[in-house]
C-alpha positions, -999 to +999 in steps of 0.1 A: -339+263+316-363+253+341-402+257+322-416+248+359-403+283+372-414+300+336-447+283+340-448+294+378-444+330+368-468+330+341-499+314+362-488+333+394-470+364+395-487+392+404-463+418+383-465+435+349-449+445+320-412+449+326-410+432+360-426+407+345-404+398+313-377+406+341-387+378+361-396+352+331-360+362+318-348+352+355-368+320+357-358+308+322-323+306+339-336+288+366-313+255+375-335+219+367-331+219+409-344+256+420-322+259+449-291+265+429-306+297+416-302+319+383-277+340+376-286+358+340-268+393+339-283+425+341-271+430+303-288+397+290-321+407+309-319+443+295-315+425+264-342+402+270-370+431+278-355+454+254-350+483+281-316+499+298-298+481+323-310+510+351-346+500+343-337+459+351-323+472+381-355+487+391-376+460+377-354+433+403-360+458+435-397+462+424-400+422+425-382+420+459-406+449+473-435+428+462-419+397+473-414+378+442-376+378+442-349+370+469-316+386+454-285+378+466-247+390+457-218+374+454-184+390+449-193+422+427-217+400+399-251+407+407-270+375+408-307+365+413-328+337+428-367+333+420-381+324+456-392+292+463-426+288+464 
């Protein structure tokens, strides 16, 4: 858990609602170092927001239109780094 990123989010982020709890869910699985990343699933973020797996999806290409969120992939698990601010 990493409450810098969670705090980062919360004073800074520019999105709402779902992309929001989206991100906070991403950032609360922040590494202590931020460069290693998060990797939460889709399902644990669905789970976190209480909305469908299709609507997280969303949510992370939302956050990468507005910049918030570099997503890469590895292999066939989707993963998801916060960008460093």
């Amino acid at each position: 858990m990493s409450a810098r990123s969670v705090a980062l989010v919360l004073n800074h982020s520019e999105s709402t609602g779902t992309d929001k709890v989206v991100l906070l869910g991403i950032a609360w699985h922040m590494t202590e170092t931020e460069q290693a990343g998060a990797w939460p699933s889709i399902e644990r973020l669905a789970a976190y927001a209480k909305v469908s797996t299709r609507t997280v999806i969303r949510s992370i290409q939302h956050l990468q239109e507005l910049g918030e969120l570099d997503v890469s992939r590895r292999s066939e698990e989707h993963t998801s780094e916060l960008q460093s601010q």
